[in-house]
C-alpha positions, -999 to 999 in steps of 0.1 A, spaced: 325 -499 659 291 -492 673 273 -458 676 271 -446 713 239 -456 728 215 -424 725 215 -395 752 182 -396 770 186 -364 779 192 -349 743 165 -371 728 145 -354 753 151 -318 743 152 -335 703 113 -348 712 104 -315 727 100 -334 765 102 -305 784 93 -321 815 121 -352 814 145 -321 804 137 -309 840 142 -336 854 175 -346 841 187 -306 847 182 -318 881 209 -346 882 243 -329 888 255 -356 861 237 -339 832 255 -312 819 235 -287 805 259 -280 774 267 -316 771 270 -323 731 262 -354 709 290 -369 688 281 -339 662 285 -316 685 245 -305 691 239 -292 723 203 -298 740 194 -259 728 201 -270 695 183 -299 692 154 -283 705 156 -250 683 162 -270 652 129 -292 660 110 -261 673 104 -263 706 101 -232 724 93 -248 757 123 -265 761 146 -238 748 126 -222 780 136 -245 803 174 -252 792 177 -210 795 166 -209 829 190 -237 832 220 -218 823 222 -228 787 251 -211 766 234 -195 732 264 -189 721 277 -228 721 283 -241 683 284 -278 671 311 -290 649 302 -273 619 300 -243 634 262 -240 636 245 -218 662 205 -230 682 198 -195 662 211 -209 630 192 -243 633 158 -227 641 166 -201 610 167 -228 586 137 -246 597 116 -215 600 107 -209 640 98 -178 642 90 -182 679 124 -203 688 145 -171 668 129 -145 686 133 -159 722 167 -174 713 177 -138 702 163 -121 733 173 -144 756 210 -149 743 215 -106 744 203 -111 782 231 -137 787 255 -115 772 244 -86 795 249 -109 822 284 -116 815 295 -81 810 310 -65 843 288 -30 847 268 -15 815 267 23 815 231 19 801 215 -4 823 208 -39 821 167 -33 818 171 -6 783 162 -26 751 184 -44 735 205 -16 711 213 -22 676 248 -36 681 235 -59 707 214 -76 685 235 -78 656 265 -91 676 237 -119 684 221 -126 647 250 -121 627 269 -152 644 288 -174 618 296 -212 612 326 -225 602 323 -213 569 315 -176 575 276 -181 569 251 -165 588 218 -174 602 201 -149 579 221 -170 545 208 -203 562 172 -189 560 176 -176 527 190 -208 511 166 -227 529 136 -205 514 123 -194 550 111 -159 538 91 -150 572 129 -158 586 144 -136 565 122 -107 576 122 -114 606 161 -116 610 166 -79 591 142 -63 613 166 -77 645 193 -62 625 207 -85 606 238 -74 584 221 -81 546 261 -72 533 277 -98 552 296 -119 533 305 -157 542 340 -173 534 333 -173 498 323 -140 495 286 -149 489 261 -122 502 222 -135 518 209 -126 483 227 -148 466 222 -175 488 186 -174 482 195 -171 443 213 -201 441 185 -220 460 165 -212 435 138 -187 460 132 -154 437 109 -141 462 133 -134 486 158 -124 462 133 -100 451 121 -88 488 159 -83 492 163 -63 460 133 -41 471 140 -40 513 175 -27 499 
């Protein structure tokens, strides 16, 4: 059996093409949250590769944030374990914005900050497995990540399937500064 010729349109977002990813958002016959035979989604390729512009353009697009492939894995966990500090914060923003969107009326106003809950409703997502996008950064060694994930609120004390916590993911790696930042941050 041969593979399925490749998807233009996800190599595109892949390559970081922000400009052919316009175009093809333009043909009705593109869907936006179309996946690969993994189940990537255009957002993911493009988070996981770090390209903020077109994680730009498939938002204005009506991109779902929330849309996982087959293993479960998030845009957010992709660009947490290959350290895009830019792709996580917009991914995190924008995907709290969606979810405001979606919800009938908000007592508090669709303009306040992002709350606490908001954002860890958002970063604490999991994959099949129970693991978050703040163990995926840890086990990958993305430090900056890590930080950067805790101050959006990210639950340290999670645990995945297993019953593994972040800092053990970044023991078993083999990445003693995190576990030590963690130890201390704690």
């Amino acid at each position: 059996i041969e593979p399925p010729p490749p998807n233009r349109f996800l190599e595109a977002a892949k390559v970081g093409d922000a400009e052919s990813v316009k175009k093809f958002l333009e043909d009705p016959k593109h869907k936006i949250d179309q996946k690969d035979p993994a189940g990537v989604t255009a957002l993911m390729h493009a988070a996981k590769n770090g390209h903020l512009n077109v994680c730009k353009v498939l938002a204005e697009g009506g991109a779902r944030f929330s849309a996982k492939d087959d293993a479960g894995e998030t845009a957010l966990m992709k660009a947490a374990k290959n350290g895009y500090l830019d792709v996580i914060r917009f991914l995190v923003d924008a995907h709290v914005q969606q979810r405001r969107k979606t919800q009938v009326l908000s007592l508090t106003g669709v303009n306040d900050a992002p709350s606490k809950t908001e954002q860890r409703r958002v970063v604490d997502a999991t994959d099949d497995e129970g693991v978050t996008a703040l163990m995926k950064a840890a086990e990958a060694g993305q430090s900056e990540v890590v930080e950067l994930l805790i101050s959006l609120n990210a639950n340290t004390g999670a645990k995945d399937d297993e019953g593994w916590k972040v800092i053990m993911w970044a023991a078993i790696a083999g990445h003693l500064p995190i576990v030590e930042w963690l130890v201390t941050e704690q």
